[in-house]
SEGU-611229 format. One line per field, with one value per residue (C-alpha): residue in one letter; residue number from 1; x, y, z. Coordinates in nm, 4 decimals, always signed. Example, Ala and Ser with C-alpha at 12.3 -4.5 7.8 and 13.67 -1.06 7.14 Angstrom:
residu = [A  S];
num = [1  2];
u = [+1.2300  +1.3670];
v = [-0.4500  -0.1060];
w = [+0.7800  +0.7140];
***
This chain:
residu = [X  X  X  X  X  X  X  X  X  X  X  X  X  X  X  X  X  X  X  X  X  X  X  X  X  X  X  X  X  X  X  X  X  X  X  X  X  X  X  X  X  X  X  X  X  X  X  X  X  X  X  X  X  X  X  X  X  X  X  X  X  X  X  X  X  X  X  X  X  X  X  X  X  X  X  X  X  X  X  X  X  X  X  X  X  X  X  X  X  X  X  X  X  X  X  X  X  X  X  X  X  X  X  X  X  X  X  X  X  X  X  X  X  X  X  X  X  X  X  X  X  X  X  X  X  X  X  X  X  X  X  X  X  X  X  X  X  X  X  X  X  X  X  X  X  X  X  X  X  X  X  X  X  X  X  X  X  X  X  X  X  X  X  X  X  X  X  X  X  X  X  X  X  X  X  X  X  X  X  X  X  X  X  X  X  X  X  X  X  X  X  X  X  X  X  X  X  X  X  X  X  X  X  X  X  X  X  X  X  X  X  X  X  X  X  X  X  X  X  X  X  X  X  X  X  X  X  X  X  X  X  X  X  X  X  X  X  X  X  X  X  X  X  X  X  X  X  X  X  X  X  X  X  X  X  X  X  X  X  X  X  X  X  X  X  X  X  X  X  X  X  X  X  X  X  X  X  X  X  X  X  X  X  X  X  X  X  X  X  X  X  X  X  X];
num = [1  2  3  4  5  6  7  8  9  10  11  12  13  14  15  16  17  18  19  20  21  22  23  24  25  26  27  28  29  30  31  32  33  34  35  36  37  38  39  40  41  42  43  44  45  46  47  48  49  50  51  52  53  54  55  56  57  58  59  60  61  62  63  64  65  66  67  68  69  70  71  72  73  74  75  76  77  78  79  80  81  82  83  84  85  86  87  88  89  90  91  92  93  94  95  96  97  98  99  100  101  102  103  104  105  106  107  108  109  110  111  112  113  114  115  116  117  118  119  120  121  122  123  124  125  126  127  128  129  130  131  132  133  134  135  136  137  138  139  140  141  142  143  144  145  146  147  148  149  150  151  152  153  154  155  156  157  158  159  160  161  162  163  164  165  166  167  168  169  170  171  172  173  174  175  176  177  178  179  180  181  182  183  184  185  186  187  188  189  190  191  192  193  194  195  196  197  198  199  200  201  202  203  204  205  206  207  208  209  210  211  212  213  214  215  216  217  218  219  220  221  222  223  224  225  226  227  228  229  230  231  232  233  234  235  236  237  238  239  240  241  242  243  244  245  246  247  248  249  250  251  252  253  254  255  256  257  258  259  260  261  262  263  264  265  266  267  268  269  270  271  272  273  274  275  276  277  278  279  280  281  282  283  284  285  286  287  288  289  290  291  292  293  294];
u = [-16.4167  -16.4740  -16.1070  -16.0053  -16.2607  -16.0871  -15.7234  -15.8237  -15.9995  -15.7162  -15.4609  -15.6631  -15.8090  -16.1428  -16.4743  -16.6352  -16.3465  -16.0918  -15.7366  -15.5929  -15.2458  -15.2556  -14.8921  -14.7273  -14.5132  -14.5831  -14.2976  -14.3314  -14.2945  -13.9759  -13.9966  -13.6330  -13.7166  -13.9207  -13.6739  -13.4118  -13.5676  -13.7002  -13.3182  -13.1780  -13.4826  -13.4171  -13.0383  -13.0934  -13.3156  -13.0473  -12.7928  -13.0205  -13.0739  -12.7314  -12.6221  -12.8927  -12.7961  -12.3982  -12.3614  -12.2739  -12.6378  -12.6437  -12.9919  -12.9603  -12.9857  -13.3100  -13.4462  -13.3787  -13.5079  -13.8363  -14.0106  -13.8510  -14.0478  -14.0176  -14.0806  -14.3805  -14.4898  -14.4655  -14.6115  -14.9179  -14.9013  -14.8971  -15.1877  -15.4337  -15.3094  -15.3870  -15.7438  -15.8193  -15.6980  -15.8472  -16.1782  -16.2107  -16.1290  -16.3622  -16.6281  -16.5058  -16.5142  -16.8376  -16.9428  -16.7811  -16.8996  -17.2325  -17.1571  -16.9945  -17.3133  -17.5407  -17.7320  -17.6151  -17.3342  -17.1988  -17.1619  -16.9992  -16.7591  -16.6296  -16.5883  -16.4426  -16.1959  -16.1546  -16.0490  -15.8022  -15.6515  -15.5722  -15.4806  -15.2795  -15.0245  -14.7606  -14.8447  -14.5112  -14.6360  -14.9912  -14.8261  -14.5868  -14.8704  -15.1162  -14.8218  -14.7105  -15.0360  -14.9173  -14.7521  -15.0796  -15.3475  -15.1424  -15.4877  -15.8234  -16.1596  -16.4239  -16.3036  -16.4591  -16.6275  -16.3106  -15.9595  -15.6333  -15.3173  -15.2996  -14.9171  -15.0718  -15.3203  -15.1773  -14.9421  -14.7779  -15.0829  -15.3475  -15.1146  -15.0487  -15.4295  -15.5826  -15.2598  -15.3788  -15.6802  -15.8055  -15.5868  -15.7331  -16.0498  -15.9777  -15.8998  -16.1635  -16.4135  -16.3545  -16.3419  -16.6825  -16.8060  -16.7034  -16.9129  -17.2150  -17.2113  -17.1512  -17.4861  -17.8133  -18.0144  -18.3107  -18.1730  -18.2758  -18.6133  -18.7117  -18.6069  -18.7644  -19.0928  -19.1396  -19.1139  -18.7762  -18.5876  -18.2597  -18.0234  -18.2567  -18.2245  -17.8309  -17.8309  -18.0510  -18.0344  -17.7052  -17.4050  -17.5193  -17.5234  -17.2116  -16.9654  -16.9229  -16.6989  -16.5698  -16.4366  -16.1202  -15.9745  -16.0529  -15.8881  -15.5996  -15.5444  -15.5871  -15.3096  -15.1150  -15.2283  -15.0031  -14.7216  -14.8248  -14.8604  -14.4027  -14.3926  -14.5846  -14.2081  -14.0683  -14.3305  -14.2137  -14.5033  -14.4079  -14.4719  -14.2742  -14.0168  -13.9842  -13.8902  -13.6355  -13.5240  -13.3806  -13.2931  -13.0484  -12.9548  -12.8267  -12.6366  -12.5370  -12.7782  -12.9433  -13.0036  -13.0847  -13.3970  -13.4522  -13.5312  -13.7241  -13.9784  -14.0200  -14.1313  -14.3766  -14.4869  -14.5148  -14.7008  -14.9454  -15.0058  -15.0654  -15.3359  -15.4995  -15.4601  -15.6596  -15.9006  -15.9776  -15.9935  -16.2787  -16.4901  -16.4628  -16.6184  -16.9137  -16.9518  -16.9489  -17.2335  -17.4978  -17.3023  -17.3564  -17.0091  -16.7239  -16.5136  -16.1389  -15.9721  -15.6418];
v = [+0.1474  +0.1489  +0.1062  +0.4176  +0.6472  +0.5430  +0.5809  +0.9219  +0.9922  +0.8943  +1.1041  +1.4161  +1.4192  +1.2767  +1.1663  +1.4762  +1.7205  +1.7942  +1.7267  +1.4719  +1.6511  +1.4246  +1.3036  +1.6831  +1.7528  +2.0620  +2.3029  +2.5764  +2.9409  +3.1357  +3.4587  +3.5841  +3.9222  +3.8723  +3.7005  +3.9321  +4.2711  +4.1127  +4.0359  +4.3948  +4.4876  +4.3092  +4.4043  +4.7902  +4.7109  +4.5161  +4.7670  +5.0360  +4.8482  +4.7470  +5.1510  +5.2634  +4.9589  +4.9894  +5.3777  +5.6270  +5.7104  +5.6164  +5.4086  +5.4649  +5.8742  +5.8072  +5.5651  +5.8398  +6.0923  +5.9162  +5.9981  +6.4040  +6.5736  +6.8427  +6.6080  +6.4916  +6.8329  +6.8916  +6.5323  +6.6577  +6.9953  +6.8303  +6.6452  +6.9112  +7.1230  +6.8353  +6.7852  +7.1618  +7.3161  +6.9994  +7.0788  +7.4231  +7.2948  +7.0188  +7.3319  +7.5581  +7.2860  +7.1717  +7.6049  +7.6192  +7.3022  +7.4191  +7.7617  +7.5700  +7.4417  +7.7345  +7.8920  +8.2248  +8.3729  +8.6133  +8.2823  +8.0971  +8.3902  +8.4179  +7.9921  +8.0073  +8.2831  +8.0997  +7.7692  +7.9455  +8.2116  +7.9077  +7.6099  +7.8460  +8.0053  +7.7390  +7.6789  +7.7628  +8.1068  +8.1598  +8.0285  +8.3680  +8.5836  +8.5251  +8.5164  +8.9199  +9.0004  +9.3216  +9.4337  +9.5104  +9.5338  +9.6901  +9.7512  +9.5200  +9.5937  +9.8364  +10.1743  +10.3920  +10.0156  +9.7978  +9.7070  +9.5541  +9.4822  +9.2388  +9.1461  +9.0883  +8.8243  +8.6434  +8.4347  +8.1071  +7.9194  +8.1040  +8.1992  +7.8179  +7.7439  +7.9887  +7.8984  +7.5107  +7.5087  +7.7981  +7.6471  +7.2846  +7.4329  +7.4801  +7.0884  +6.9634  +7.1880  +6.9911  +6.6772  +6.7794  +6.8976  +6.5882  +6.3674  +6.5735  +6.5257  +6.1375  +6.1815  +6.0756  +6.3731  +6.1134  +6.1785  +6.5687  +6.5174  +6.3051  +6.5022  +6.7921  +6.6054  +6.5276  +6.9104  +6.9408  +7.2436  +7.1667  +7.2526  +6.9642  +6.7552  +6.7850  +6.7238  +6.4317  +6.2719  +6.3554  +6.4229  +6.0505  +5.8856  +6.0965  +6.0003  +5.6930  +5.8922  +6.1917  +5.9759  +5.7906  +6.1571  +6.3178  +6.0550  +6.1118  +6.4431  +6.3989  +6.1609  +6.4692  +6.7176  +6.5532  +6.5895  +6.9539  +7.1306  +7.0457  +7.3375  +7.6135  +7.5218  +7.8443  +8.0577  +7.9412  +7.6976  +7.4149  +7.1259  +6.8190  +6.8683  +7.2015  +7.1074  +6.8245  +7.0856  +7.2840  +6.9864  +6.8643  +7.2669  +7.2276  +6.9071  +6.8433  +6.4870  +6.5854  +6.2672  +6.0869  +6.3743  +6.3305  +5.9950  +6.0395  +6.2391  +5.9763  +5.7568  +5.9544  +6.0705  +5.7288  +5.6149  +5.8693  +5.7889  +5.4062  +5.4654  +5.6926  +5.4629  +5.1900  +5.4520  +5.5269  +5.1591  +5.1398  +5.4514  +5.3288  +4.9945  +5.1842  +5.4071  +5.1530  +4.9093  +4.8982  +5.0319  +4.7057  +4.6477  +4.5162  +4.7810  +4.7193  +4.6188  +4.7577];
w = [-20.1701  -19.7702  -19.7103  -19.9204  -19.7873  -19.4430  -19.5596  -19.6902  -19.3273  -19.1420  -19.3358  -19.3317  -18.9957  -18.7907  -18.9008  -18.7481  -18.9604  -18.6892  -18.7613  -18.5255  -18.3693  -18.0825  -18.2331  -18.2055  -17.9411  -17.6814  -17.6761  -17.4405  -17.5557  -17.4650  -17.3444  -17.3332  -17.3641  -17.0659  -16.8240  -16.9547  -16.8583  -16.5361  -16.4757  -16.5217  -16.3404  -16.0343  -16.0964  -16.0557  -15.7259  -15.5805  -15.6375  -15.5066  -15.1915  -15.1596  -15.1680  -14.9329  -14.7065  -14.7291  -14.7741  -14.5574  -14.4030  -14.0465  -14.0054  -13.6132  -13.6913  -13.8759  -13.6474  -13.3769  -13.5750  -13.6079  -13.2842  -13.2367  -13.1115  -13.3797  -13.6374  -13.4886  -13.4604  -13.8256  -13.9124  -13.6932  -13.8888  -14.2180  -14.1296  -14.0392  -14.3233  -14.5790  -14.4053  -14.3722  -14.7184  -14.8808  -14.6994  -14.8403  -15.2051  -15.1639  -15.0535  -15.3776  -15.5807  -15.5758  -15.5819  -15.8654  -16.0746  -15.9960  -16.1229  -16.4547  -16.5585  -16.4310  -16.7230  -16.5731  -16.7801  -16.5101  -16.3082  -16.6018  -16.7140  -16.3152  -16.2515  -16.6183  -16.4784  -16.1390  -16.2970  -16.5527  -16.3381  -16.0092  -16.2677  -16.4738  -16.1973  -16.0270  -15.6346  -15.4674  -15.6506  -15.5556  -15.1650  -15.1688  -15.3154  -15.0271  -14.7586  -14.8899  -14.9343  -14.7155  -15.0078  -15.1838  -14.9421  -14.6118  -14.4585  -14.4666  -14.3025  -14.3513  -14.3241  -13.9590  -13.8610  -13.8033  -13.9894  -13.8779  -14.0521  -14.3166  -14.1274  -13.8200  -13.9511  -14.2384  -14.1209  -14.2586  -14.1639  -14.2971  -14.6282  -14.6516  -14.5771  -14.8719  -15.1243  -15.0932  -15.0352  -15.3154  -15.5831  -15.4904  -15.5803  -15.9227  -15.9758  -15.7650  -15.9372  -16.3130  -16.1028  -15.9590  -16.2849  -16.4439  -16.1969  -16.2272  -16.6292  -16.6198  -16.4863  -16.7167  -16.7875  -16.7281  -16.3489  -16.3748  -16.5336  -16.2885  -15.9762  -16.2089  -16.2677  -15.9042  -15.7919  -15.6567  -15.6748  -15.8291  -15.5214  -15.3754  -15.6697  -15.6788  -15.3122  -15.3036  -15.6674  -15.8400  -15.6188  -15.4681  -15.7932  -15.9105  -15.6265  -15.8238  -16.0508  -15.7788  -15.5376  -15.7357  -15.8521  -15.5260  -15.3186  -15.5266  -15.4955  -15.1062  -15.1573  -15.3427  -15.0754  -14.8330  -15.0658  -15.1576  -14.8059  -14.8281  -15.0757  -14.7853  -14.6245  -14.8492  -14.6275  -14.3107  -14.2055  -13.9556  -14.1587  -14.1613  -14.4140  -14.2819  -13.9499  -14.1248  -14.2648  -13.9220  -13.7870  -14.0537  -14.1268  -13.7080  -13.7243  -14.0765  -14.1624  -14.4416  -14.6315  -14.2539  -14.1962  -14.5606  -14.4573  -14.1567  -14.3562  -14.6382  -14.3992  -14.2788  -14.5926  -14.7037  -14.4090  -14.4469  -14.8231  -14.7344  -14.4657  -14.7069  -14.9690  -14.7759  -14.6791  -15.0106  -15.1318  -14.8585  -14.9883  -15.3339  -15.2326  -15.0491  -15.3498  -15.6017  -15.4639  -15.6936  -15.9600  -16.1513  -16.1595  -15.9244  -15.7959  -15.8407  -15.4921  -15.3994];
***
């Protein structure tokens, strides 16, 4: 009777219920799809390489090109118009989040017509609006006191400067607003309960705890700033693809200058890119929760 209870065992597994597949034989999974698209892949960077490498784009041109002194002009152009127009949306931003959730419908009705009116008309657009704003408003000031020409003062910088930096507003503000509502409303009541007026409270209790969820989006679109401030080239302003552009319009190299900016453009990207990584890390301690690392 023993010996049958342990034949049956045997066939049907261990003592303790587990079936015994110490006998089967390990065959490793296959993933042809996988090494085939990783092939073509690979392929179409090769062959991209290989064209860039062997074409007809003289390398020496670009590495001459890199150090111009217009270029560097326009790279330090670029710069300060990705720092300053980002600035002033960063300021309208936040203005207009605040006005978003004010109780005050006037408020609401003109930050509701604020985001719709500069998320609703392209950039290149609002850029050649502000840069003839001659056209419409020939004279600015207050009338017997002072005025000037609108020519005289709007020029490719300040067009390029208000075009960026207004329209940024508009995304930054839903950013903003967005940070602000992740928020728990516990947050409010207790600044509330404590007696401090709710500029104070947003200043000292919720825009620090919010940041958490601002800084990502808003480091991205200082990332797409630098790209942006190439489009204020149709209104004349000295950025860097703009001076590529009169550079390669004078001795015929378009894809080399074409090149010469990437560079820089990608440059710039990476060392905001780390700089970023780093204010997410500050932003995120004591969040409960690792922060991703770039």
């Amino acid at each position: 009777m023993l010996s049958a209870s342990n034949e049956r065992t045997s066939a049907s597994g261990n003592a303790d219920g587990f079936t015994d597949i110490s006998h089967f034989e390990h065959v490793p999974r296959r993933y042809y799809g996988r090494y085939f698209a990783s092939a073509v892949i690979l392929a179409i960077i090769a062959y991209v390489v290989v064209a860039f490498a062997r074409g007809q784009i003289d390398w020496a041109v670009v590495g001459r090109f890199l150090t111009a002194k217009s270029i560097l002009k326009g790279l330090g152009n670029t710069i300060v118009m990705t720092i300053l127009a980002m600035a002033l949306g960063i300021v309208l931003g936040v203005i207009i989040a605040i006005m978003r959730l004010s109780t005050n419908p006037v408020m609401q009705a003109v930050a509701h017509g604020y985001v719709w009116l500069f998320r609703g008309t392209p950039v290149i657009l609002q850029l050649l609006l502000w840069f003839n704003l001659a056209l419409v408003f020939p004279v600015m000031g207050i009338p017997g006191l002072f005025e000037f020409r609108t020519v005289d003062i709007m020029t490719p910088f300040l067009a390029a400067l208000l075009g960026l930096g207004i329209n940024q507003g508009a995304y930054t503000s839903e950013v903003v607003r967005a940070g602000l509502l992740s928020v728990d409303t516990g947050q409010y009541e207790a600044a509330k309960s404590i007696g401090m007026p709710k500029l104070q409270a947003l200043r000292r209790v919720i825009l620090p705890q919010a940041m958490r969820v601002i800084v990502p989006p808003i480091g991205n679109e200082l990332i797409g700033m630098v790209k942006l401030t190439s489009l204020a080239s149709v209104i004349q302003y000295a950025e860097m693809l703009h001076s590529a552009e009169n550079i390669y319009y004078a001795n015929a190299r378009v894809i080399e200058l074409l090149m010469v900016a990437g560079v820089w453009y990608l440059v710039i990207v990476t060392v905001l890119s780390l700089l970023q990584s780093r204010v997410e890390l500050r932003f995120a301690r004591g969040a409960g929760r690792p922060s991703a690392k770039r």
